[in-house]
N, C-alpha and C positions, 0 to 999 in steps of 0.2 A: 606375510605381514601386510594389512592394508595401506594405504597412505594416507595419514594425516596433516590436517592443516588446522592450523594456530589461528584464531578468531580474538580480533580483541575488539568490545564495545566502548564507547565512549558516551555518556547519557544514559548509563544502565537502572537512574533510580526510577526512571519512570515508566507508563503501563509496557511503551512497543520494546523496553529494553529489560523488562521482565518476559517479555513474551519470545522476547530470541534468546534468553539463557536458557528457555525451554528447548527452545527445538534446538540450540547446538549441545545440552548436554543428550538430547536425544537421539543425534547424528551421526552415523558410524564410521565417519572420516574426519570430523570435524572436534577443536578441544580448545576451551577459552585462555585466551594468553594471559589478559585480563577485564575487570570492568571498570571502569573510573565511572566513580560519580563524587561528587564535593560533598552533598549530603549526607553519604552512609561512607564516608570516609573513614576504615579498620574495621568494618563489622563485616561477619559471614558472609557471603552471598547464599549459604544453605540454610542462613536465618529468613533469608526474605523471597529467596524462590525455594520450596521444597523439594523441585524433579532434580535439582542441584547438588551432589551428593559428595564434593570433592571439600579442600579446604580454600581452595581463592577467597581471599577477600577484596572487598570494593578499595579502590583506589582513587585519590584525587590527582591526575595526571595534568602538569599543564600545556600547551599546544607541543611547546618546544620538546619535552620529555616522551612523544610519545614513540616515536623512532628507536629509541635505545629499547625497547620491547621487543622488536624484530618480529613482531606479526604478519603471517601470510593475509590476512585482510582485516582492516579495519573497518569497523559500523559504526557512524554517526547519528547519535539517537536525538540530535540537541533539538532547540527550536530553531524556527528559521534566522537565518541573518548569522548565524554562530558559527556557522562550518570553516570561513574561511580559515581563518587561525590555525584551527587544526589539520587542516590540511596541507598547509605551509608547512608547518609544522613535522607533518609526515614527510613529505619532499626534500625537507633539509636533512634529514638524516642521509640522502644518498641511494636511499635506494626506489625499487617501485613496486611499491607493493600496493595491492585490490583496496581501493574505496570506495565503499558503498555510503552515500550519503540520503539518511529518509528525509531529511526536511525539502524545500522547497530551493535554497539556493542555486543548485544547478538543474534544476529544470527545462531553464531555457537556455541552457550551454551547449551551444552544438559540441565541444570538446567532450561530453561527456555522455555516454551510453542512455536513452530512458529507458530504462528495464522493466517493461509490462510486459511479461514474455511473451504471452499468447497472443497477441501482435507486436511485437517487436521483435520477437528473436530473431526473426530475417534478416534483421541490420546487425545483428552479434556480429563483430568481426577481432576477437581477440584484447577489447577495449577494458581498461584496467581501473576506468573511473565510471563508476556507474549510479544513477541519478533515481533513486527507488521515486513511483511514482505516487501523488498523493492518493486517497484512500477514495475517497469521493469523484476524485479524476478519472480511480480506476473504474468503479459502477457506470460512470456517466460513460465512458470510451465502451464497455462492454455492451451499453445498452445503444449504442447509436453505430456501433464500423460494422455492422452485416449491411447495413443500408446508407453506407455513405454516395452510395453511385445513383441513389433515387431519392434522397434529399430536396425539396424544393424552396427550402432557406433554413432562416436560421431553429436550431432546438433548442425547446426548452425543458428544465430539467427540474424538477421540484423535489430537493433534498431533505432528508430525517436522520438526525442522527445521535448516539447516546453522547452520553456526558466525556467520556473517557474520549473522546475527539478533542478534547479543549487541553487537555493534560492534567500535570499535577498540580501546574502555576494557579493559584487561586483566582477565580473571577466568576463573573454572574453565570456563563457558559458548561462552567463545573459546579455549581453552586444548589445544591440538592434540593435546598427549601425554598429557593428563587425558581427552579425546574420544578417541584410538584406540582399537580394538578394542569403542566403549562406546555404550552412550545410556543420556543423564542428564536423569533427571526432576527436573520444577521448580517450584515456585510450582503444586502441584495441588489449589490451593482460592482461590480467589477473583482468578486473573489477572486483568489489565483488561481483557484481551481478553474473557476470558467476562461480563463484566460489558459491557463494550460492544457487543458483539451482542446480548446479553439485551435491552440500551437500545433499541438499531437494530430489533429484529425484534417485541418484546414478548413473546418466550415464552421460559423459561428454557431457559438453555445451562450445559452442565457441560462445561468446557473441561480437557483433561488433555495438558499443552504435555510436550516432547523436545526434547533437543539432539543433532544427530549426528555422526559424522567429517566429514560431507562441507561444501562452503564453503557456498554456495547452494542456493534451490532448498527447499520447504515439502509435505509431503501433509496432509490433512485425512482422517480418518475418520470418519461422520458415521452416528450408529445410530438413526434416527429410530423410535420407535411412531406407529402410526397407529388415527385413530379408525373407522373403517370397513375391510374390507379393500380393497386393489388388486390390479392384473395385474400383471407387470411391466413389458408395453409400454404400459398407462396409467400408470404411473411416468414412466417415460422419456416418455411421450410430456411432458409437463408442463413438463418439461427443455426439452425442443425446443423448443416451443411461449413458453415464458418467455422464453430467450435468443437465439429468431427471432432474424437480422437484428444479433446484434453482432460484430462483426468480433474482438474480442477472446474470445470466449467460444465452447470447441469443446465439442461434446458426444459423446464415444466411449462403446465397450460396454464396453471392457475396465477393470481399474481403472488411471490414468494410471499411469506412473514419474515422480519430479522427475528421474530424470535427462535425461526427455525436455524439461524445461518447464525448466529451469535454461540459461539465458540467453536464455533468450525471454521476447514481454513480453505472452503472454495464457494465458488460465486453463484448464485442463482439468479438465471433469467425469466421474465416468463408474464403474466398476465397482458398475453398480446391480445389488444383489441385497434379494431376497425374502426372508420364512420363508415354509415351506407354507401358514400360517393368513392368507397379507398383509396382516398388521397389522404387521410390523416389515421395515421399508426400513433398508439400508446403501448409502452414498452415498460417493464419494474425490474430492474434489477437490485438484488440484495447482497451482501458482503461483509463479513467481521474485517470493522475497521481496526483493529490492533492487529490482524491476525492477515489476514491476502492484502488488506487496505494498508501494510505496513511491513511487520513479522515474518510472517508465510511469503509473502513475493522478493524480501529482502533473502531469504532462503533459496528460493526459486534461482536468485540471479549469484550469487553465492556459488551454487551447486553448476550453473551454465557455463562459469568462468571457469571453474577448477577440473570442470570435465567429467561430474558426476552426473547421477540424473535426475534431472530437473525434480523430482520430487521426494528427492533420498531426503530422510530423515525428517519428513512432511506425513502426520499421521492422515491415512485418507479414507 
């Protein structure tokens, strides 16, 4: 008989918390305890995700209530600034069970794990709070740690990203007829995001975020200086050589599309260019932000805690 473990989400009305009742009803270890959301409080959850095939219904759980559940881990899908409560919340029950928290709260918590596995797992050491990393963080960290030892200051990073990054909360950022025909810059000095890779990598990042028409789906552009010059196939080679061996992580010549990477759940690097002097590297990485930028890496670190493997129940 396998072993299973009990998943319960908290923030399931929205895209990243549709996106995990997918892959835990997909999971061969994994089975939802419940989903709380206020919104769809009594209705199906098989009315609103289809791959969902059981009878759970949504739940409106508040911080204090969510303990009496007895969940092997809990997923926080809220926005930022929300988690504390319910984590409190968790911890008075008495016991200690797995938090995975997607928003940005514990970020910069050294008490809590950042789980971007494919550089971080080194630091796994049994850690039962774990801090999923932002979506955009993760493109920008993907496209700049092959080359942090030949860096020659700070990088910048010129972000795109669809609508469904903004959520469900209504505002110009999700706002379809305000997005068409358009891209709308945002928050172009001190996002979290740029500040939390700055955190993550130690070398300054200038982060320049976009909003676009389209739903899903993220690129990064990535204009590294370097302190000595390179080739370009000692570039790339670096790439290769870094993300050996992950199954989530491709590395192409050309520079990616999101529209190729938009509903899939691994990352594309790639349209590495030179200047003639090689001191300045451009680098594009791509990523479904609901999906690796969220969902899929929330899965990832799920799967590292319990002792599975890293890509159980991760269609690839």
């Amino acid at each position: 008989m396998s072993v299973r473990k009990s998943i319960g989400i908290v923030g399931a009305r929205g895209h990243t918390g549709a996106e995990l009742i997918r892959l835990i009803a997909g999971h061969p270890h994994f089975e939802l305890a419940f989903v709380s959301s206020r919104e769809l409080d009594g209705q199906p959850v098989s009315a609103h995700v289809s791959e969902y095939r059981g009878d759970l219904r949504y739940s409106n759980f508040a911080p204090q209530q969510l303990a009496e559940h007895g969940a092997d881990a809990y997923v926080l899908a809220l926005p930022n600034g929300r988690a504390a409560d319910f984590v409190a919340g968790i911890a008075a029950g008495g016991q200690d069970p797995v938090i995975v928290d997607l928003s940005a709260d514990y970020r910069f918590d050294d008490g809590w794990y950042y789980g971007l596995p494919e550089l971080t797992r080194g630091r796994y050491a049994g850690q039962k709070r774990i801090s999923n990393p932002g979506c955009y963080a993760s493109a920008m960290q993907f496209a700049i740690a092959p080359m942090l030892d030949a860096l020659a200051g700070p990088v910048q990073c010129f972000g795109v990203s669809g609508y469904s990054g903004a959520g469900t909360t209504p505002s110009d950022k999700n706002d379809v007829d305000k997005l068409r025909d358009n891209l709308m810059p945002y928050s172009l000095i001190g996002h979290i995001h740029e500040r939390e890779v700055t955190r993550q990598l130690g070398v300054p990042v200038e982060f320049l975020p976009h909003v676009a028409p389209h739903f899903r789906g993220l690129t990064i552009t990535a204009n590294l200086h370097l302190k000595t010059p390179l080739t370009l196939d000692g570039a790339k080679q670096r790439y290769l050589e870094r993300y050996a061996g992950e199954p989530l992580l491709r590395i192409v010549d050309s520079a990616p599309w999101v529209s190729h990477i938009a509903g899939k759940h691994g990352v594309e690097v790639g349209g590495f260019t030179l200047s003639e002097d090689g001191r300045r590297l451009v680098v594009v990485a791509t990523l479904d932000n609901l999906l690796k930028g969220a969902a899929t890496q929330a899965m990832q670190n799920l799967n590292l805690v319990f002792g599975f493997p890293e890509t159980a129940g991760i269609p690839l």
